[in-house]
C-alpha positions as CSV (number, residue, x, y, z in Angstrom):
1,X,55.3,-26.6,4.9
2,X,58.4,-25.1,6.9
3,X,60.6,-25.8,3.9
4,X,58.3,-24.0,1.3
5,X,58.3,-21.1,3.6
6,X,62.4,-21.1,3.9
7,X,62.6,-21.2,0.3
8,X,60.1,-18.5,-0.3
9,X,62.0,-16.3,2.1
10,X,65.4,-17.6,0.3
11,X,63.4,-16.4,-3.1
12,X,62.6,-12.6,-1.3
13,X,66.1,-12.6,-0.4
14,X,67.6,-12.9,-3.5
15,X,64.8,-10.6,-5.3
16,X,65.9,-8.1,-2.4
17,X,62.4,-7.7,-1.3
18,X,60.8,-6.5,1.9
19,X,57.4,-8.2,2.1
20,X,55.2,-10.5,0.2
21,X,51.2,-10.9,0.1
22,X,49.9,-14.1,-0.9
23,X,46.1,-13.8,-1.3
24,X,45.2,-16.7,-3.6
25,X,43.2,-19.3,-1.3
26,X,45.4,-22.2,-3.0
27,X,48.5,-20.7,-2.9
28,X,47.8,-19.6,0.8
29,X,46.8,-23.3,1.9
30,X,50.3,-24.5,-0.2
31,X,52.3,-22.3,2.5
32,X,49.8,-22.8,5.5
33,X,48.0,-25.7,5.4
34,X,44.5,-23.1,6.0
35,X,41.9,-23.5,3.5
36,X,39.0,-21.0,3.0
37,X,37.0,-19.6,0.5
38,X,36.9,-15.8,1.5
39,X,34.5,-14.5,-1.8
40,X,35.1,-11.0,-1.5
41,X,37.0,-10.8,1.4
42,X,40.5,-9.9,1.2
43,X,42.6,-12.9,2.8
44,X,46.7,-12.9,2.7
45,X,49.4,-14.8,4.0
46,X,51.9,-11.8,4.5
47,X,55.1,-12.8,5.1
48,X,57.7,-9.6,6.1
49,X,61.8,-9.7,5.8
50,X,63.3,-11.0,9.1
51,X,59.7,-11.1,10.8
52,X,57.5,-14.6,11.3
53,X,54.5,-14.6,8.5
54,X,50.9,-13.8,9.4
55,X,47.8,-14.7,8.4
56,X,45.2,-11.8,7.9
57,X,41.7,-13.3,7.3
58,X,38.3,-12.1,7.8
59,X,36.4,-11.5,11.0
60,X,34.1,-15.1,10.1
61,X,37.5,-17.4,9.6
62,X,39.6,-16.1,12.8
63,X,38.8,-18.5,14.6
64,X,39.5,-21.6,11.8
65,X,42.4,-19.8,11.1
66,X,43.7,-19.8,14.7
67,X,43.9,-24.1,14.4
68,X,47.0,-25.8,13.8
69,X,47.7,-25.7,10.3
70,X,51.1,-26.4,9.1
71,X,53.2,-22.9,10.2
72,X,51.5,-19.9,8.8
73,X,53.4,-18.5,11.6
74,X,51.9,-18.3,15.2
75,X,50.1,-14.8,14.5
76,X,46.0,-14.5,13.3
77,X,44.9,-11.3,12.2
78,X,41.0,-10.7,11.7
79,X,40.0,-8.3,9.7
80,X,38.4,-5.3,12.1
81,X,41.5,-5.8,14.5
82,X,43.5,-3.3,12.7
């Protein structure tokens, strides 16, 4: 999963862009190994230029989301924590 994260920052790079949000539960668990099914809450691998990528979930998966999966980078944020 390290390598699809390195080309996915390769692809920013070249695009010349400053952050991505991945919120699609399939495409998050291709780049993080975490699947969930958040309904209507707003889940997103965010991944930031020259910063380690982050998972924001809801309040009800932090703690699923906080177990090894792959590298969605070492950072969990629950919604309500911002």
């Amino acid at each position: 999963m390290q390598e699809r994260l390195e080309k996915l920052h390769a692809y920013m790079e070249s695009r010349k862009l400053d952050a991505l949000i991945i919120t699609h539960p399939k495409n998050v668990y291709y780049f993080t190994g975490f699947l969930t099914e958040p309904h209507e809450r707003f889940m997103g691998l965010v991944l930031v230029r020259g910063e380690s990528p982050f998972l924001f979930v809801p309040l009800l998966d932090g703690e699923k989301a906080a177990l090894p999966h792959g590298d969605p980078g070492d950072r969990v944020i629950q919604a309500g924590e911002v």
